[in-house]
C-alpha positions in Angstrom: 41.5 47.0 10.3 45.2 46.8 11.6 46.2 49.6 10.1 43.0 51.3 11.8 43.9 49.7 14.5 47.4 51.4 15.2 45.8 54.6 13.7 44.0 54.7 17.3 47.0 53.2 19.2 48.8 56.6 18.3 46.2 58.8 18.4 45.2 57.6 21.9 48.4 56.9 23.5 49.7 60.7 24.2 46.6 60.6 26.4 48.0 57.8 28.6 51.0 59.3 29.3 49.7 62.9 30.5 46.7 61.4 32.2 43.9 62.4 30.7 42.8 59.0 30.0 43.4 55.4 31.6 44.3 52.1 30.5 40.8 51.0 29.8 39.6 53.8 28.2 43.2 53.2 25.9 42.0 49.4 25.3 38.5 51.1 24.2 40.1 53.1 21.7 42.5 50.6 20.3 39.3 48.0 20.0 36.8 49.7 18.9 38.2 49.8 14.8 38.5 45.9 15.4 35.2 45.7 16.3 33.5 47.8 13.4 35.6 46.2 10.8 34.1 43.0 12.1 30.9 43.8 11.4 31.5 44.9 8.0 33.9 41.5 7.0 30.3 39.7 6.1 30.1 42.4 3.5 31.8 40.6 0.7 30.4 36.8 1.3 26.8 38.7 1.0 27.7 40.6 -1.9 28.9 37.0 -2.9 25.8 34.9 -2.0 24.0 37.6 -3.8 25.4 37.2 -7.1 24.8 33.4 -6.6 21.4 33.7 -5.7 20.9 36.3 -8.4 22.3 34.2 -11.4 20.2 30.9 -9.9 17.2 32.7 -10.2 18.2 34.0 -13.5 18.3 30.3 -14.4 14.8 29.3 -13.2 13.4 32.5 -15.0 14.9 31.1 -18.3 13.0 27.9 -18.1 9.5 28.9 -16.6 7.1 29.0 -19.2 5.3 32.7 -19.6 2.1 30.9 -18.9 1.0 28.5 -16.6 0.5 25.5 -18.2 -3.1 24.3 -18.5 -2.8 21.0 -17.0 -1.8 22.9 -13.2 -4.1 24.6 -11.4 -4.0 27.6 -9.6 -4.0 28.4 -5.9 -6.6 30.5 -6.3 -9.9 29.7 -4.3 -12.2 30.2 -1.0 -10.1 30.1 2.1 -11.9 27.7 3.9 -11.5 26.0 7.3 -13.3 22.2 8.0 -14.7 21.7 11.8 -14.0 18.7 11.7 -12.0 16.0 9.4 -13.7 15.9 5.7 -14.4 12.7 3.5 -13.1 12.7 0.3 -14.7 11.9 -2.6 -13.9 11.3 -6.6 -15.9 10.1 -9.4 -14.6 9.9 -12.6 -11.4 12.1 -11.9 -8.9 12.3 -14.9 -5.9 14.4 -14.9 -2.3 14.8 -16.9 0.7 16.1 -16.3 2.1 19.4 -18.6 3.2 18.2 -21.8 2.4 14.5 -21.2 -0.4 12.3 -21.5 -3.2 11.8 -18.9 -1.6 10.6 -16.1 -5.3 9.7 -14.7 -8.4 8.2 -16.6 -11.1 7.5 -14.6 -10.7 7.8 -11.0 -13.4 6.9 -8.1 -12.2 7.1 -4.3 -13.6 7.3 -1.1 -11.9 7.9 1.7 -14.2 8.4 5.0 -12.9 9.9 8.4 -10.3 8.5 10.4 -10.2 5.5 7.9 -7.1 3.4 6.2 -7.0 2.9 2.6 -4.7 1.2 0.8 -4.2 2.4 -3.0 -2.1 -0.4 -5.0 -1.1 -0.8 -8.4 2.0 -1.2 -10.3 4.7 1.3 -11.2 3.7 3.8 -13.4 -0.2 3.0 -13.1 -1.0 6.6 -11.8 -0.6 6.7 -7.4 1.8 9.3 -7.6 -0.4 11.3 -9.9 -3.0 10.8 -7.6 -1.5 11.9 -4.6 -0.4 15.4 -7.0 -4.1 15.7 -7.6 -5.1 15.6 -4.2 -3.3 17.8 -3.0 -4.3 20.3 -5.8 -1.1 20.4 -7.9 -3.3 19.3 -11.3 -6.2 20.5 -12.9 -8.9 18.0 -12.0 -11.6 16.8 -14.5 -14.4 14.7 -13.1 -15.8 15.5 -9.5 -13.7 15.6 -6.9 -15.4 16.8 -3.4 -13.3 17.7 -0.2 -16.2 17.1 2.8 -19.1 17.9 0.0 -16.9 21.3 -1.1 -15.9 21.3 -4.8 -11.8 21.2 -4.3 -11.6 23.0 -7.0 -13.7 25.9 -5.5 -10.9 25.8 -2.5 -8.0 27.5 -2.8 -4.0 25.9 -2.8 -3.5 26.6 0.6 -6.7 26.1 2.1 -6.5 21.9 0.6 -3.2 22.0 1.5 -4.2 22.5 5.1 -6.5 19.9 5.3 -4.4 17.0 2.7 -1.2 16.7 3.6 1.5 14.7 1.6 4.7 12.6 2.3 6.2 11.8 -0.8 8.8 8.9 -1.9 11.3 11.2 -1.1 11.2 13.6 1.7 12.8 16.9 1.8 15.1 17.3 4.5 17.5 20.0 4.8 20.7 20.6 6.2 19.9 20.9 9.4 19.3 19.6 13.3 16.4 17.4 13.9 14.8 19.9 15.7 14.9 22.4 12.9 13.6 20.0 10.9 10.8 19.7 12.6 10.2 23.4 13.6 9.1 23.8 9.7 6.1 22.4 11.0 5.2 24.4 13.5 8.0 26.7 14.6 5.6 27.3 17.6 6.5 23.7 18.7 8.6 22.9 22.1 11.4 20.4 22.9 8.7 18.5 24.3 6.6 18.3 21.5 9.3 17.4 19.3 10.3 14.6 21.5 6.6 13.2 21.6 6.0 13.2 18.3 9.2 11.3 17.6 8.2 8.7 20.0 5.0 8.7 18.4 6.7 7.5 15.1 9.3 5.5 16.9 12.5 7.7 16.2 12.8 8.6 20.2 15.1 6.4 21.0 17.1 7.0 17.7 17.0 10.6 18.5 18.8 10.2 22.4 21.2 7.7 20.5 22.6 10.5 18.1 22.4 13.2 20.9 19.1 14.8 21.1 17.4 17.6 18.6 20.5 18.9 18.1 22.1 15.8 15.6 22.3 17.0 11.9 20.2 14.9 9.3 23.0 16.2 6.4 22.4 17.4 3.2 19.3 16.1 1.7 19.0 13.6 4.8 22.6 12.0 3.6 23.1 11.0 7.6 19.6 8.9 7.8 18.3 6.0 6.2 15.4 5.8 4.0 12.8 4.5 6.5 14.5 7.4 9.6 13.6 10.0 6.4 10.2 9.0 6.2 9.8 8.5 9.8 11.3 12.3 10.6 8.9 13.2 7.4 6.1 11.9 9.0 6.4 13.4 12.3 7.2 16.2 10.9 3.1 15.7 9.0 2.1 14.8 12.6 2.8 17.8 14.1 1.5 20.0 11.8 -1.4 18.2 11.9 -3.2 17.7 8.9 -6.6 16.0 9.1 -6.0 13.8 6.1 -2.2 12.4 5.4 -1.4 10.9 2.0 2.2 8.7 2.6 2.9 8.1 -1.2 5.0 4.9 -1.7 6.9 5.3 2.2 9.2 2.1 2.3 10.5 3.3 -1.4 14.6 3.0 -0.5 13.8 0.7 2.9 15.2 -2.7 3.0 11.9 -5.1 2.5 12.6 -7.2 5.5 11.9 -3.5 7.4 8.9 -2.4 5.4 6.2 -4.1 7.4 7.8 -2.7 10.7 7.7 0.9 8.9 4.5 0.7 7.8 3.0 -0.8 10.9 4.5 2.3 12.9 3.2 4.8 10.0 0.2 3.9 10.5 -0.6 3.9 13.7 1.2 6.6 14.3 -1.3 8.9 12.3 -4.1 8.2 15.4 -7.4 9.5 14.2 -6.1 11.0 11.5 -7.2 9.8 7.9 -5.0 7.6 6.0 -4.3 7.1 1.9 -1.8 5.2 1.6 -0.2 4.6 -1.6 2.2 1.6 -1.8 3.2 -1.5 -4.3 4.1 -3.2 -0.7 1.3 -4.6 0.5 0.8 -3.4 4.3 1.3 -5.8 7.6 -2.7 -7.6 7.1 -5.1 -5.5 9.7 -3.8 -2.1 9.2 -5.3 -1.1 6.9 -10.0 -0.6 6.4 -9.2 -1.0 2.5 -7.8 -1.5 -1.0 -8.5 -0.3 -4.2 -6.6 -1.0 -7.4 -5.1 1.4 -9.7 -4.2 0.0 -13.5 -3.5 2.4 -16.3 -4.5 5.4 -14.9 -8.0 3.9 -13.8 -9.2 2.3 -10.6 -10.7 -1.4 -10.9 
């Protein structure tokens, strides 16, 4: 680039001195190389990301299996759009992990429109795997009906539409708030960022660190457990699934803040349907129900 650069200073500067062109047409000439080589510097750190991003997904061809495994199920289904927000309904549902034994046993669940239940058990008894199933990652066995549709007549998508989850650990990425967010609905403005913050009571947290524009860190390293599942939540909110399942939200919160967290959690869905699925018992009144997982089986 510099040695372009004089290149053009030479070439250009006999033209100065017998007029036929002016200073500014000379700073044109000398800057132009400057500016093409510019452009081309981001040619090596692509060709670098690409070779990293080639020998990752090397990596995660290596360990795929050349089959699906049994115990997942497809996405493959009718694309189908609810009016208005379905029950859901399982009798008997059973279900296992790849490799592992049945994570579910005997499943029956109701969860009606616009209500709050509460799914408790200890660790390990089967909620996560339940949440999974809901959303369609397993294979279900028993009868599981998404507002009287077979779930497993609907395609991945299409239940993932309507179900949404929040998991122990939400996935944040390196980013502002707002972008965040935007994965939600990139359609979203300022303004509806800002309202569904406040609706889960991170507005004032938000102004605090600056606005949409403060960073959450790698993998939400700048937040605290219960302002990850807050932004996770509104996040939920504004995409607005009909049904939310918030598996195990106050996992990583200090217990003296749970009930606050899963006060504002809740009511911070509105209408919306509500599974939640917590060893913490909820602040009393918040929630319609509970029903009790053990082993795999609800009792």
């Amino acid at each position: 680039a510099g040695a372009a650069s004089v290149w053009a200073l030479a070439v250009a500067a006999p033209g100065l001195a017998d007029g036929s062109i002016d200073g500014p047409w000379l700073a044109v000439a000398v800057l132009v190389p400057m500016v093409v080589f510019e452009v081309f510097g981001a040619v090596p750190i692509a060709a670098a990301s690409w070779r990293s991003v080639r020998a990752s997904a090397g990596r995660i061809v290596d360990v795929l299996p050349e089959r699906m495994p049994d115990e997942l199920r497809s996405d493959a289904g009718d694309d189908v759009e609810f009016a208005r927000t379905p029950e859901l309904h399982l009798r008997g549902v059973r279900a296992t992990w790849p490799g592992g034994t049945p994570a579910l046993k005997g499943v029956d669940l109701d969860l009606r429109a616009g209500e709050r239940v509460l799914v408790a058990g200890p660790s390990g008894a089967g909620k996560s795997s339940l949440a999974a199933t809901l959303v369609g990652f397993l294979r279900v066995e028993g009868e599981y009906l998404v507002g009287g549709r077979d779930a497993a007549e609907l395609s991945g998508p299409a239940l993932r539409r309507v179900i949404g989850l929040c998991e122990q650990n939400p996935q944040l990425f390196d980013e502002d708030i707002r972008q965040n967010l935007l994965f939600a609905r990139d359609s979203a403005s300022d303004e509806d960022l800002q309202a569904v913050l406040e609706r889960v009571g991170l507005g004032e947290w938000v102004r605090e660190r600056g606005g949409l524009d403060a960073r959450v860190g790698d993998r939400g390293a700048l937040v605290s457990g219960g302002q990850a599942q807050r932004i996770a939540l509104a996040r939920a909110l504004l995409r607005g699934f009909p049904v939310l399942v918030l598996d195990e939200p106050t996992a990583g919160v200090d217990p003296e803040a749970s009930n606050a967290l899963l006060r504002d959690l809740l009511q911070a869905a509105g209408e919306q349907s509500v599974l939640l699925i917590s060893h913490v018992a909820p602040p009393e009144g918040t929630v319609d129900r509970v029903v009790r997982i053990h082993d795999g089986r609800t009792i």
